[in-house]
Structure formats: C-alpha cells, structure tokens
C-alpha positions, 0 to 999 in steps of 0.5 A: 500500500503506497502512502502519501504525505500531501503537504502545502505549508499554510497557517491558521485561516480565521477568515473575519471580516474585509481587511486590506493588506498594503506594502512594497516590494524592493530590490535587496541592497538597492532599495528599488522598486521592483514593479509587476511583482506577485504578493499573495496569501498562501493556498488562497485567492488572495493576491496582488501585483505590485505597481511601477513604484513598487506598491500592493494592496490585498484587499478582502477576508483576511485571516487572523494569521497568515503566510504573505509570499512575495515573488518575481522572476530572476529573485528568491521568493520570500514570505513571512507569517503575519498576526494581524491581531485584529488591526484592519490594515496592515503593511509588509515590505519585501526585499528580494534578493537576486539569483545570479545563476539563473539559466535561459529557457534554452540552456534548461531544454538542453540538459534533459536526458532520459532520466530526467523524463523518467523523473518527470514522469513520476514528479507528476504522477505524484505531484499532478494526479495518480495515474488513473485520475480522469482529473489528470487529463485536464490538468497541466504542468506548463514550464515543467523545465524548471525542475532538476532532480537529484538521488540523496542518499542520506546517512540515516533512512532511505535514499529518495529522488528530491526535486528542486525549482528555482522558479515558480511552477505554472500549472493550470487545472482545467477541471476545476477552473484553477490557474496555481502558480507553486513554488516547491520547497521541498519535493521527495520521492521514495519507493513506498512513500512520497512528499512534497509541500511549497506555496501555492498562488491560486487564480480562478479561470474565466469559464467559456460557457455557463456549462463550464462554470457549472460543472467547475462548481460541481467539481469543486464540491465533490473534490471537497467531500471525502478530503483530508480538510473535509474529514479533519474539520468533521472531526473537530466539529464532532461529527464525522457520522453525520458528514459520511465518516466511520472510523475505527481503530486498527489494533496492532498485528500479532502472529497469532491471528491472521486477518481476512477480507471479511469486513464482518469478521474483523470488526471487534477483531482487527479493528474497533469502532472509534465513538468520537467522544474517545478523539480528544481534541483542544484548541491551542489559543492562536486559532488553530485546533490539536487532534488526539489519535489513539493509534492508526484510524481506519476511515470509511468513507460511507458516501463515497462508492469505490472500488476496494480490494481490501474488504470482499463486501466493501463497496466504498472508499477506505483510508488510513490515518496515522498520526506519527507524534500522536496528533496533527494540528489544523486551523478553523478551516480543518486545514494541516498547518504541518502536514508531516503531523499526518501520513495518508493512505488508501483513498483519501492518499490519492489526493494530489494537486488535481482535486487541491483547493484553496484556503478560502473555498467555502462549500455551498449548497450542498454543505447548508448544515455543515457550512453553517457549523463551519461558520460557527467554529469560524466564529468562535469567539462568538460561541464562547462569549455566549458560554462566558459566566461570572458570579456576582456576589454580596456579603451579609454585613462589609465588616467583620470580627475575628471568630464571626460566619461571614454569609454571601449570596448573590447570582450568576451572569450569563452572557446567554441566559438560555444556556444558564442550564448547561453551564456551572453547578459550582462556584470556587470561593478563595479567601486571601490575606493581604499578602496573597496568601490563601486562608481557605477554599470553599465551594457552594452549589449553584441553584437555578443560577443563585448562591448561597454559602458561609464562611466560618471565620477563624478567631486566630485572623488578624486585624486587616484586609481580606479579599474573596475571589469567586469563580467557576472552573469553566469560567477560567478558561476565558479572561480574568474580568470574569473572576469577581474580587470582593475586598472586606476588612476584619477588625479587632473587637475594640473597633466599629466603622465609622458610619457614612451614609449614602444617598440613593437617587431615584431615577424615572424608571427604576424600580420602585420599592414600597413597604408596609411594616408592623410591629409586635412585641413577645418576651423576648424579643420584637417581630417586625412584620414587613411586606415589600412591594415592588413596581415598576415607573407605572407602578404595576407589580414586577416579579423579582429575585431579592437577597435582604440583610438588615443590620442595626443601625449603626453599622454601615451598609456598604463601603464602596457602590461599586460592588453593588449588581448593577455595576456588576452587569456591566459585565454583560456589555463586555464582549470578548475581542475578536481575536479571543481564543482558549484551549478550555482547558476546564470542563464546566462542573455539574456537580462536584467532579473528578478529573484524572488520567488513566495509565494502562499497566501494558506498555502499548495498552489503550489510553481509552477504556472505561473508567468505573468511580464509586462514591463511598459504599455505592452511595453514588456509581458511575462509568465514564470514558477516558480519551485518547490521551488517557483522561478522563471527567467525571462530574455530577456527585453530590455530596458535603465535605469529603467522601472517599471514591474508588476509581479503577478501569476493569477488565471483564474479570474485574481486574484493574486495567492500569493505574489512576492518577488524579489531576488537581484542581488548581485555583487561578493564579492573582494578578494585579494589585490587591484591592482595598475598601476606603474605611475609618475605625473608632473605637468602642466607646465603654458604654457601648458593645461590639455586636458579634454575628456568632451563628452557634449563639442562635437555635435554628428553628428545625430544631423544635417541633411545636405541637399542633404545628406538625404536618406530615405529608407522605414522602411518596407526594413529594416525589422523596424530596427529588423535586418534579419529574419531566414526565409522569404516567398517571393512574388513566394510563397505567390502567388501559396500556401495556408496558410497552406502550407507556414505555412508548409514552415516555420515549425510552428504548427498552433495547438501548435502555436511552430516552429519546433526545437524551444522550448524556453519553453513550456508556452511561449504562441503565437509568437509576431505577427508584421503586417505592423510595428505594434506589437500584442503582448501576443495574446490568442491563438484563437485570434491568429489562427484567425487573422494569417490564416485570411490572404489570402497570394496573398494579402500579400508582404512578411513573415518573421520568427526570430525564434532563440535565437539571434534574438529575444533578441531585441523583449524581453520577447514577442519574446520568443516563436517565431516572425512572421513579416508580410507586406501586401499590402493594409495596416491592418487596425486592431489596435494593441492589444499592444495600450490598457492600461495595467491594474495593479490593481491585480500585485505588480510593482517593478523597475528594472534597464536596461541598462546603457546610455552614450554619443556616442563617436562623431566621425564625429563633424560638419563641421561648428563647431571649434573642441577643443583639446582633449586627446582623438582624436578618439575612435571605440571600434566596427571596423571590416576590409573589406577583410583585410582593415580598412578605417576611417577619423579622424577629428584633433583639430588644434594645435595637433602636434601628435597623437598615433593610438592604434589599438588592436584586434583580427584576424577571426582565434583567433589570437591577436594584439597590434600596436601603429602608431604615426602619425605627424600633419603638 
C-alpha cells in the first residue's frame, strides 16, 4: 500500500471580516522598486501585483494569521507569517534578493536526458494526479523545465529522488477552473512513500460557457467531500457520522491471528469502532485546533462508492490515518498547518494537486448544515462569549470580627441566559490575606443560577484586609474580568466603622420599592412584620429575585457602590475581542467532579477504556470514558465535605486495567494589585458593645417541633424530596396500556435502555431505577429489562421520568443516563441492589472534597428563647416576590433602636436594584 504525505505549508485561516493588506516590494541592497511583482496569501485567492513604484494592496477576508509570499522572476521568493491581531490594515515590505545563476529557457531544454523524463514522469504522477485520475487529463504542468532532480542518499533512512525549482511552477487545472502558480520547497520521492509541500498562488479561470462554470462548481464540491480538510474539520466539529465518516481503530498485528477480507469478521477483531467522544481534541489559543489519535484510524468513507480490494463486501472508499507524534494540528478551516503531523493512505492518499483547493473555498449548497457549523467554529469567539459566566456576589454585613460566619449570596451572569442550564453547578470561593496568601477554599452549589454559602471565620485572623475571589472552573478558561474580587476588612473587637451614609437617587424608571411594616412585641424579643412591594415607573407589580440583610443601625451598609449588581452587569456589555481564543482547558462542573488520567499497566495498552468511580459504599456509581490521551471527567456527585471514591478501569474479570492518577484542581493564579475598601475605625466607646454575628449563639428553628404545628405529608407526594419529574404516567394510563406502550409514552428504548433526545453519553449504562423510595442503582442491563417490564402497570400508582440535565444533578453520577421513579401499590418487596457492600479490593480510593457546610442563617429563633443583639438582624440571600410582593417577619433583639433593610436584586426582565429602608424600633 503506497502512502502519501500531501503537504502545502499554510497557517491558521480565521477568515473575519474585509481587511486590506498594503506594502512594497524592493530590490535587496538597492532599495528599488521592483514593479509587476506577485504578493499573495498562501493556498488562497488572495493576491496582488505590485505597481511601477513598487506598491500592493490585498484587499478582502483576511485571516487572523497568515503566510504573505512575495515573488518575481530572476529573485528568491520570500514570505513571512503575519498576526494581524485584529488591526484592519496592515503593511509588509519585501526585499528580494537576486539569483545570479539563473539559466535561459534554452540552456534548461538542453540538459534533459532520459532520466530526467523518467523523473518527470513520476514528479507528476505524484505531484499532478495518480495515474488513473480522469482529473489528470485536464490538468497541466506548463514550464515543467524548471525542475532538476537529484538521488540523496542520506546517512540515516532511505535514499529518495528530491526535486528542486528555482522558479515558480505554472500549472493550470482545467477541471476545476484553477490557474496555481507553486513554488516547491521541498519535493521527495521514495519507493513506498512520497512528499512534497511549497506555496501555492491560486487564480480562478474565466469559464467559456455557463456549462463550464457549472460543472467547475460541481467539481469543486465533490473534490471537497471525502478530503483530508473535509474529514479533519468533521472531526473537530464532532461529527464525522453525520458528514459520511466511520472510523475505527486498527489494533496492532500479532502472529497469532491472521486477518481476512471479511469486513464482518474483523470488526471487534482487527479493528474497533472509534465513538468520537474517545478523539480528544483542544484548541491551542492562536486559532488553530490539536487532534488526539489513539493509534492508526481506519476511515470509511460511507458516501463515497469505490472500488476496494481490501474488504470482499466493501463497496466504498477506505483510508488510513496515522498520526506519527500522536496528533496533527489544523486551523478553523480543518486545514494541516504541518502536514508531516499526518501520513495518508488508501483513498483519501490519492489526493494530489488535481482535486487541491484553496484556503478560502467555502462549500455551498450542498454543505447548508455543515457550512453553517463551519461558520460557527469560524466564529468562535462568538460561541464562547455566549458560554462566558461570572458570579456576582454580596456579603451579609462589609465588616467583620475575628471568630464571626461571614454569609454571601448573590447570582450568576450569563452572557446567554438560555444556556444558564448547561453551564456551572459550582462556584470556587478563595479567601486571601493581604499578602496573597490563601486562608481557605470553599465551594457552594449553584441553584437555578443563585448562591448561597458561609464562611466560618477563624478567631486566630488578624486585624486587616481580606479579599474573596469567586469563580467557576469553566469560567477560567476565558479572561480574568470574569473572576469577581470582593475586598472586606476584619477588625479587632475594640473597633466599629465609622458610619457614612449614602444617598440613593431615584431615577424615572427604576424600580420602585414600597413597604408596609408592623410591629409586635413577645418576651423576648420584637417581630417586625414587613411586606415589600415592588413596581415598576407605572407602578404595576414586577416579579423579582431579592437577597435582604438588615443590620442595626449603626453599622454601615456598604463601603464602596461599586460592588453593588448593577455595576456588576456591566459585565454583560463586555464582549470578548475578536481575536479571543482558549484551549478550555476546564470542563464546566455539574456537580462536584473528578478529573484524572488513566495509565494502562501494558506498555502499548489503550489510553481509552472505561473508567468505573464509586462514591463511598455505592452511595453514588458511575462509568465514564477516558480519551485518547488517557483522561478522563467525571462530574455530577453530590455530596458535603469529603467522601472517599474508588476509581479503577476493569477488565471483564474485574481486574484493574492500569493505574489512576488524579489531576488537581488548581485555583487561578492573582494578578494585579490587591484591592482595598476606603474605611475609618473608632473605637468602642465603654458604654457601648461590639455586636458579634456568632451563628452557634442562635437555635435554628428545625430544631423544635411545636405541637399542633406538625404536618406530615407522605414522602411518596413529594416525589422523596427529588423535586418534579419531566414526565409522569398517571393512574388513566397505567390502567388501559401495556408496558410497552407507556414505555412508548415516555420515549425510552427498552433495547438501548436511552430516552429519546437524551444522550448524556453513550456508556452511561441503565437509568437509576427508584421503586417505592428505594434506589437500584448501576443495574446490568438484563437485570434491568427484567425487573422494569416485570411490572404489570394496573398494579402500579404512578411513573415518573427526570430525564434532563437539571434534574438529575441531585441523583449524581447514577442519574446520568436517565431516572425512572416508580410507586406501586402493594409495596416491592425486592431489596435494593444499592444495600450490598461495595467491594474495593481491585480500585485505588482517593478523597475528594464536596461541598462546603455552614450554619443556616436562623431566621425564625424560638419563641421561648431571649434573642441577643446582633449586627446582623436578618439575612435571605434566596427571596423571590409573589406577583410583585415580598412578605417576611423579622424577629428584633430588644434594645435595637434601628435597623437598615438592604434589599438588592434583580427584576424577571434583567433589570437591577439597590434600596436601603431604615426602619425605627419603638
């Protein structure tokens, strides 16, 4: 089988909007201008000549990055690779040196001999177009006199034929409507093997007729399906299936097996099929993409019928890929930027300069899908800005004490709020000294886009300033404005703030806050009974979700505006530049996730196997594929503090396939300078106390049952605090259908155990099974099958399905394929498969921090028990309005004359508020 490296130097193609390319070409040494020479954009359309004095201008979609050559004749070509960095115009200038040992035309033909037509003849076969090419017939080497040919005989590898061309090579391609003017760097011939790569100048001919433009569309667009750029781009768009492309990964031959023409009996033997979920792939942060291949990729071309001679009852096109290092890079057009990355063979390996096209050929018509994720892909800093997340975050009171529970709430941003579903469940919390070093790390859950959490303070801190840095891990993949830094002091017991107020200005337009407030008195402390009113400038109700502190009087109730949400939004209208691009290196967290790597005990063993996690004592199950590179990711645990997971990749016999490393999470590294709130302290005069928010001084109110107040609703009502199911079949249905057709109902496959439309993996195994309460997690899928449809339906009360990403982050890693509830009416007497010991004897155990505890601000303390003054009078960092209003009952400590209501949030619409109501105590 003869393999073949096509290779045309090009680089990274971000074609963007019209740019213009200016510049001079100049004789090296005399500085004069050399006219009617040819500057263009490597394998591209682009291109100008220079006029008398010298001067070009390229005008067009200029990529981001790009090779400029400068040509003329009796001169070395030159060429330099430009970032334009986002500047519309852009100047070059060329100084060519002259070549003084170029011979005429005549002296050239007179040096040909046998050989050299011998050496031609291959230099075309391999150059041109194969032999039995129909293209070949409309394609032509024009000055095929330029070339010489010379044996090598290297001292290491095989001897090869080169070919060299001081000039530039004239082809024109009748086929396609091409004129390519090439200038050949490199030209290699060996007996199995060959290679060449140059820079190539296309120019589009004047068709003859309407016939001839007609067919040179249609030429183009066949010679773009099946090639190496349209598989590339396919794989790096993720959808080599849906373009034509099955791919499979061909195992190393051994003795013990001979392999056979039969396509049927080699798969699962010879060759295994590749899910492109296994094909890791990262972009490099300069607008090109790397492409992981596990090993040498058998390609069958689907839609391409072709004859073969390798499988008997093939009947299309078949090509092999080999990635020597392991990857090859392409830009955003799916085009090699080095093509040595990548050796070709079989089919896609025919491919010469005939069926070649430039860098800015876009297909039409018949590409309307794939085109329009091309331009996505092209456009990718568009994407990305619309996945871009920021947290914004508020804190109970701006001060605080050594030893006191510092609350923070607040919200997540979104560029694109319909995404909010798909991205972060998880935000990372960093407490910084005033030397940048970090105390401690926390992360809380993010519910429906809001924050909730608490931070202990330890009673050892020093008097200073201390900053919290919030962020999600996907987050950090883009800039450091989408990382919020909120600076607070700590003070020593003996200080206050000095109080400074701050005067609200009230626009037309903004929101209006009206509240309504009573007082009553108990024994041991007041209640203040408030209702909220929010409006808009025509005074209709707006629905709203609040985060409220009341703190006494005395306190401030911020020290700086700028940390308020409404500046924070301004976020929103930061774009990223156009010139954005990110490796990703962070995967977006849907639950407290594991990331490692897998090295398999054999020396040449697949990266690629699946690799089993398990939560404590099964509390938690799950298999996920490693890429491959060997990584792997797994997200969607829930659980608080740490746990102990057990991850081992098995073989049928449930032996450890290698060993599991864990990559740690590191947290971004600070840069700039360490910001600081404007403040003064007084001390505290001796009549007066310092007000210390100790959340342990407070009983929480689930720690009482009042008598007459109890309200016991069955567990079963209240789905066992699950939350509501996508779909739910009712008494109606299970009464009058079969399993089959409620299965039906609910769109699950009882052959592939999937719901339709919902493919969270393709090895997540069986959905969670929950019968009366009980869990049977990770069931194989025969036990499955036998347990669901042993279920006749009139004997049971209801189905339930949580089938999306949102539900089933609270069944962690056991809900990803899917949950199905079911209460019967009799009871199920099997016991849950879940109650059985795991046995970790082949995993290796490693912990893992979860989420971070807090005491629960206590909002309603007990009646009978006296409630001592507090800094902090109330805190809700979760409140939502109910058709415009807001009703709470805030319990006040005897002796508080005052307290202050910061109310802040954010309207159903987007818009944000900042009110602060004082209130007087009598």
């Amino acid at each position: 089988m003869r393999k073949f490296l096509f290779a045309i130097f090009i680089f990274s193609s971000y074609w963007s909007q019209s740019q213009t390319i200016t510049g001079v070409v100049r004789e090296k040494g005399t500085g004069l201008p050399l006219p009617y020479a040819n500057v263009f954009i490597n394998n591209s359309t682009f291109g100008a000549a220079t006029n008398e004095k010298g001067e070009f201008e390229i005008k067009g979609e200029i990529p981001e990055e790009f090779e400029l050559v400068a040509s003329f004749v009796g001169y070395k070509t030159s060429s330099i690779l430009i970032q334009r960095k986002g500047k519309q115009l852009y100047y070059q200038a060329f100084d060519l040196e002259f070549l003084e040992d170029q011979l005429s035309e005549v002296e050239l033909k007179a040096k040909r001999d046998r050989s050299w037509e011998r050496n031609l003849k291959l230099f075309t076969d391999v150059f041109l177009a194969v032999p039995d090419d129909p293209y070949g017939r409309d394609i032509e080497l024009l000055n095929p006199w330029v070339l010489e040919f010379e044996k090598v005989k290297p001292e290491k590898g095989f001897n090869y034929t080169q070919a060299t061309a001081d000039l530039p090579l004239k082809i024109v391609n009748k086929a396609m409507g091409y004129q390519i003017d090439f200038y050949l760097q490199d030209f290699r011939m060996l007996r199995n093997a060959s290679r060449f790569f140059g820079q190539a100048y296309y120019q589009e001919l004047e068709p003859e007729d309407p016939e001839t433009d007609s067919l040179w569309k249609v030429n183009k667009e066949l010679n773009y399906k099946n090639s190496v750029r349209h598989l590339a781009l396919s794989l790096l768009l993720r959808n080599p299936q849906s373009q034509g492309f099955e791919l499979y990964l061909v195992k190393p031959e051994t003795g013990f097996r001979a392999r056979t023409n039969n396509f049927s009996v080699e798969v699962g033997e010879s060759i295994i099929p590749l899910e492109i979920d296994s094909l890791y792939s990262k972009p490099l942060g300069n607008g090109s993409y790397r492409i992981f291949l596990p090993g040498k990729i058998e390609v069958h071309h689907l839609n391409k019928p072709w004859r073969n001679d390798y499988y008997s009852e093939i009947y299309h096109a078949i090509s092999w890929l080999i990635a020597p290092s392991g990857y090859f890079d392409v830009d955003r057009n799916g085009t090699l930027i080095h093509p040595a990355q990548l050796v070709l063979s079989g089919y896609i390996g025919r491919q010469r300069l005939a069926r070649s096209l430039p860098l800015d050929f876009v297909p039409d018509e018949s590409f309307a899908d794939f085109k329009e994720e091309l331009e996505a892909l092209q456009s990718r800093y568009l994407k990305l800005d619309k996945m871009r997340e920021k947290p914004w975050l508020t804190l109970n009171k701006p001060f605080y004490y050594p030893g006191e529970t510092l609350w923070l709430g607040g919200k997540m941003l979104y560029q694109n709020p319909p995404l909010q579903d798909s991205l972060s469940r998880i935000i990372y919390i960093d407490l910084l000294n005033s030397k940048l070093e970090t105390i401690r790390q926390d992360r809380f859950p993010i519910v429906d886009g809001r924050i909730s959490g608490g931070i202990e303070l330890s009673d050892t801190l020093s008097k200073g300033d201390y900053l919290l840095r919030a962020y999600t891990r996907w987050g950090l993949n883009f800039l450091e404005k989408d990382i919020i830094q909120l600076p607070f002091p700590i003070l020593s017991t003996n200080e206050l703030l000095e109080n400074s107020e701050l005067e609200e200005e009230v626009l037309f337009g903004d929101i209006l806050i009206k509240s309504n407030s009573s007082l009553q008195d108990s024994i041991n402390y007041q209640l203040l009974d408030l209702e909220l009113s929010f409006l808009d400038a025509f005074e209709n109700p707006v629905e709203a979700q609040v985060i409220l502190s009341a703190t006494e009087g005395s306190i401030p109730v911020e020290l700086d505006s700028k940390y308020r949400l409404e500046n924070a939004m301004d976020w929103l209208d930061d774009n990223l530049p156009e010139t954005f691009d990110s490796q990703l290196p962070n995967s977006i967290d849907y639950g407290i996730s594991v990331y490692g790597r897998f090295f398999p005990f054999k020396k040449k063993g697949p990266l690629a196997e699946k690799i089993t996690l398990v939560l404590g004592d099964l509390e938690d199950y799950g298999r996920v594929n490693s890429d491959s590179s060997g990584r792997f990711w797994a997200t969607g645990l829930n659980f608080q503090d740490s746990s102990q997971i057990a991850i081992a990749a098995l073989d049928e016999k449930l032996k450890p396939l290698g060993r599991i490393e864990l990559i740690p999470f590191q947290s971004p590294i600070f840069r700039g300078s360490f910001p600081k709130q404007k403040y003064s302290t007084q001390r505290v005069p001796e009549e007066q106390e310092s007000f210390l928010d100790i959340s342990g001084d407070y009983i929480q109110l689930d720690e009482f049952i009042k008598e007459g107040e109890i309200n016991l609703e069955p567990s079963a009502e209240r789905n066992y605090g699950y939350g509501e199911p996508n779909q739910e079949v009712g008494p109606n249905d299970l009464e009058s259908k079969t399993m089959a057709e409620i299965l039906g109902l609910l769109r699950f496959n009882i052959n592939t155990l999937k719901f339709r439309n919902y493919t969270f993996g393709e090895t997540t195994g069986s959905p969670l099974l929950i019968i009366d309460g009980r869990q049977f997690s990770f069931l194989e899928p025969q036990a499955f099958r036998e347990i669901l449809l042993g279920f006749e339906p009139s004997q049971l009360k209801s189905i339930k399905v949580y089938n999306d990403n949102i539900s089933n982050v609270i069944f962690g890693l056991a809900g990803y394929a899917g949950v199905i509830m079911i209460e019967t009416k009799n009871g199920y007497r099997r016991e849950a498969e879940s109650e059985q010991k795991f046995n970790p004897e082949s995993f290796q155990i490693f912990p893992i921090k979860g989420f971070s505890t807090f005491p629960e601000f206590p909002t309603s303390p007990p009646q009978d028990q006296y409630l001592s003054k507090k800094a902090t009078i109330y805190w809700d960092p979760l409140a939502e309005t109910e058709e415009g209003s807001l009703k709470i009952k805030i319990p006040v400590p005897y002796g508080i004359k005052k307290i202050n209501l910061r109310v802040e949030g954010v309207t159903e619409d987007g818009e944000a508020f900042y009110r602060v109501l004082g209130f007087d105590i009598k």
